[in-house]
N, C-alpha and C positions, 0 to 999 in steps of 0.2 A: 618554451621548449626549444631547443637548439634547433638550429635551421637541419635538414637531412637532405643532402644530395638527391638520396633515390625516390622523392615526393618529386620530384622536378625528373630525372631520369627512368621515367616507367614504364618506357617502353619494352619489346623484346629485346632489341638490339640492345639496350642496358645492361638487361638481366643476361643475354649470351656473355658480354662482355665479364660479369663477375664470375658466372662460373667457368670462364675460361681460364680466367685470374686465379680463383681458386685453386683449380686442379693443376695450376703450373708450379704450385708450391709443393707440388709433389718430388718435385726435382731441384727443391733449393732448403737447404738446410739453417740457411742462417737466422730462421727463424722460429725451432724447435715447436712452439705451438700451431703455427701455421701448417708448416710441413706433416704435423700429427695428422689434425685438422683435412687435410686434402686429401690424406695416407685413408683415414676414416671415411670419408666422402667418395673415393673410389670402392671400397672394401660396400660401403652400402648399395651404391650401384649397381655392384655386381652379385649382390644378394652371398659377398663371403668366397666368392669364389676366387678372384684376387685380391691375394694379401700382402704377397712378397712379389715385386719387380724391380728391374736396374733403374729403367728410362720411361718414362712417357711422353708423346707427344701430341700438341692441341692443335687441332686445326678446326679453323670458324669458316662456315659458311662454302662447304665441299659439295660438290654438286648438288646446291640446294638444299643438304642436311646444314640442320644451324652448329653441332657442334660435332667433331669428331674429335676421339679420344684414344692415340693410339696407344697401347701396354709391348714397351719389347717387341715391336715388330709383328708383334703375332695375334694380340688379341683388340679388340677395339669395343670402346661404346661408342655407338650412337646416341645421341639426343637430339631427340624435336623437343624445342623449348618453346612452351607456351606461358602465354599469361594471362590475356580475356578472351583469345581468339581459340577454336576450336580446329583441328584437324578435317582435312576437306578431300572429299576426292578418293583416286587412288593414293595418295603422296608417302606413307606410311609404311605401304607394300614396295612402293618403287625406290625406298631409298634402300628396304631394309635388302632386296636382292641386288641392289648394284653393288651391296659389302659382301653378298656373298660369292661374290665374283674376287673377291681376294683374300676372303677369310672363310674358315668353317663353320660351320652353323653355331657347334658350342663355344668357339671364341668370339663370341659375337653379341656385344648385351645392350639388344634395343629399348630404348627409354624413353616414356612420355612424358614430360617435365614439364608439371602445371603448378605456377604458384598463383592462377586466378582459382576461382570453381567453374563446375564442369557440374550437370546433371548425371552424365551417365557415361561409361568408360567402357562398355560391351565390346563395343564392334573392335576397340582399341586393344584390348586384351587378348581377344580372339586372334587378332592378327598376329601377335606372340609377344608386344611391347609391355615391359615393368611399367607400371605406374610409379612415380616418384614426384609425390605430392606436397603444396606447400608445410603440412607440419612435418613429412619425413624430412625436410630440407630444416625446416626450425630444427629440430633435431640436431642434425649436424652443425648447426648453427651453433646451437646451446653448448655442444661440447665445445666447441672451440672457445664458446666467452666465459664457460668455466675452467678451461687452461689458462686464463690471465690475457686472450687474445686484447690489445687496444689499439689494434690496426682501424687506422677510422674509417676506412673503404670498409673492412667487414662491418665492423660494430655500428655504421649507418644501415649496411642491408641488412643486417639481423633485425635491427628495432623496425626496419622499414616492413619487413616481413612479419614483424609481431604483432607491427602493428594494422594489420591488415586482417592478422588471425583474430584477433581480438574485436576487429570490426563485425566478423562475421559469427564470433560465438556472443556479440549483444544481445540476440535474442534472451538470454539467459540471465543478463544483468539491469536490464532495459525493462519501464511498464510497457506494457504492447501499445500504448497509446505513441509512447516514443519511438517505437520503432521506425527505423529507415530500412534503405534499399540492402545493406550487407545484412542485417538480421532477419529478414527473408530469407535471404539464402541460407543461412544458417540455420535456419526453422526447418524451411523445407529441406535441407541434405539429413537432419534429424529426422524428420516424419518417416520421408523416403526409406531410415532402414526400420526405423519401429511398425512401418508396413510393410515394410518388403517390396513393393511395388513405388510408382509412379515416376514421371520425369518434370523439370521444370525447368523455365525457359523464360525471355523475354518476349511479352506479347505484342506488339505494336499497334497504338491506335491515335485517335487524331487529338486527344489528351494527353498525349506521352506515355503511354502504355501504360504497364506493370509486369511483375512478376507472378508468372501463373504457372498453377502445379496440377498436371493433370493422369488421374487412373483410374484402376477400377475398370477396364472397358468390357463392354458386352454387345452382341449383338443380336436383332432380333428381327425376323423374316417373318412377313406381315402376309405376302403375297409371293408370287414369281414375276412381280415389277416392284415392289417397293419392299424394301429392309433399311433397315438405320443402326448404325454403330451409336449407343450411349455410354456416359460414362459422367466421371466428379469430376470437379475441376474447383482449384481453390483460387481467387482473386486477392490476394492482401486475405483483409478480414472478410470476402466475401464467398459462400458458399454455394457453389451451382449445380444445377442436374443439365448436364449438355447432352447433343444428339448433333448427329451430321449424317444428314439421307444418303441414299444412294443415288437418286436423282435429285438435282438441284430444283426442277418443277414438280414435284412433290413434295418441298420442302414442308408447307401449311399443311398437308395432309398429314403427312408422318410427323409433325409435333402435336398433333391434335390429336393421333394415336397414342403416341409416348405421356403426354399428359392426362388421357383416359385411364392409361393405369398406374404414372407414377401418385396424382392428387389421392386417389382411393387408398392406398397402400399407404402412403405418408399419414394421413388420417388415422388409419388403422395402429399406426405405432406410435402415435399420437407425436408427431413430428413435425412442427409447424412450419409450410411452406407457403409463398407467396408465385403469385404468377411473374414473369421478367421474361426481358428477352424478345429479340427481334428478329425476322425471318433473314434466313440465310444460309452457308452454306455450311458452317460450323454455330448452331444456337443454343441459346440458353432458354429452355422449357420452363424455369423454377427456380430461386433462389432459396434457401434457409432465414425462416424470417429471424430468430435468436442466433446468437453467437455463437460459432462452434468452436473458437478460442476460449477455456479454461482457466480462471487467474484466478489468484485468491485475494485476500483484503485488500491490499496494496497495489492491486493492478498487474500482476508476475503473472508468466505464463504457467500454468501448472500443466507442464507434458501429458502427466501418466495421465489424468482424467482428460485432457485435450485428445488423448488417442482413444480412450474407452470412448468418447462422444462419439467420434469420426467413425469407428468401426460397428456404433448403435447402428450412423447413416448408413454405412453397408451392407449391412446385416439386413435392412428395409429395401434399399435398392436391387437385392440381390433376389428378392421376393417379387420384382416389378414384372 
């Protein structure tokens, strides 16, 4: 496979870098695929609202926003360009009112530009920012390398970004035995909408963590001193009934409740659990002694009955 720049160049500062490159072909013609290509990638950005302008102008790393993108003096995107790292803080709110101190609300198209994953996008949305995710960016990508693009700055970050998509739709081409770290994620951003709920995350521990997916929460008031939040939580292939007390010195009490009525209940739907799990402030009550990964002959995940299993378990837990 030919060597790609952007395997060595993966950082943000990278990725600012191309899309600045991009959108400055906005303003150079001599390259009729290119200049489409940028003309399109603006137009996406703005969800269609800019189509036609004279000039734009790129400015990197403007009071802290990574990229500005100005249209004709008048209208602007913002972008916070992300890749594994997540938005923190206020930073979000504080860029998006320092532009409006020189633009109007509707000339103004805040953007959160993530070509890593991300669990969950709420609080980001809420704020008023477009999501523009790595496959809308493939997207734009794709048009350009079916105009004949053979710019090798693009056509290394296109495959660079395809191939990164492709890492993380594995779970799908992959037996689950094979699976790595990108096919997790790709499992779980799937489960997440086939349920509608849960977030996942990296968990840190003194093995090198994992990838852990946690929902389903409930909680339950024992006393007017002790209550505990439970809930699922998926480990890799492993399946857990977790709890996190209200107080930390209660913790042995309140999982010896929680297990008084999840073991009887799991029985009852004839759902085979095993005891696991250590006291603490976040514990695991129970694990799934069988698989709740779905494959067929070949070791392949089979989704649709992998989600009918998981919502059996909820269906039981929801009775605890």
């Amino acid at each position: 496979m030919k060597p790609n720049i952007f395997r060595w160049a993966s950082s943000e500062l990278s990725q600012d870098a191309f899309i600045c490159w991009l959108l400055s072909w906005a303003n150079h013609k001599e390259s009729k695929e290119l200049y489409e290509t940028s003309k399109l990638f603006i137009q996406k950005l703005t969800n269609g609202k800019v189509n036609d302008f004279d000039r734009i102008e790129v400015r990197k790393q403007i009071d802290n926003i990574d990229i500005l993108c100005i249209i004709d003096d008048c209208k602007v995107i913002l972008i916070e360009d992300k890749v594994h790292t997540k938005n923190h803080g206020d930073q979000l709110e504080r860029y998006l009112n320092n532009q409006l101190k020189n633009y109007s609300k509707e000339n103004i198209f805040p953007i959160y530009f993530k070509t890593g994953d991300q669990s969950n996008y709420k609080s980001i949305e809420k704020i008023g920012y477009k999501l523009f995710l790595r496959k809308e960016f493939i997207e734009v990508l794709e048009f350009g390398i079916d105009s004949g693009i053979q710019n090798e700055i693009f056509v290394d970050f296109y495959h660079h970004l395809k191939g990164i998509e492709n890492s993380v739709q594995s779970y799908l081409s992959l037996p689950v035995e094979q699976w790595h770290w990108d096919s997790w994620k790709g499992f779980y951003s799937k489960l997440q909408k086939e349920l509608g709920d849960g977030d996942w995350d990296y968990v840190p521990q003194m093995n090198g963590g994992f990838l852990g997916f946690w929902w389903h929460w409930k909680w339950n008031k024992v006393s007017d001193d002790i209550g505990y939040d439970y809930y699922l939580q998926l480990e890799h292939k492993k399946f857990c009934f977790k709890l996190t007390p209200k107080k930390r010195e209660d913790a042995k009490k309140t999982r010896e409740h929680f297990r008084s009525l999840l073991y009887p209940k799991a029985k009852e739907h004839q759902i085979d659990i095993y005891q696991n799990g250590r006291i603490g402030n976040w514990m695991t009550a129970a694990a799934l002694s069988e698989p709740y990964l779905k494959t067929d002959e070949n070791g392949f995940l089979d989704m649709n009955v992998t989600v009918e299993n998981i919502k059996k378990i909820q269906k039981m837990f929801d009775e605890v």
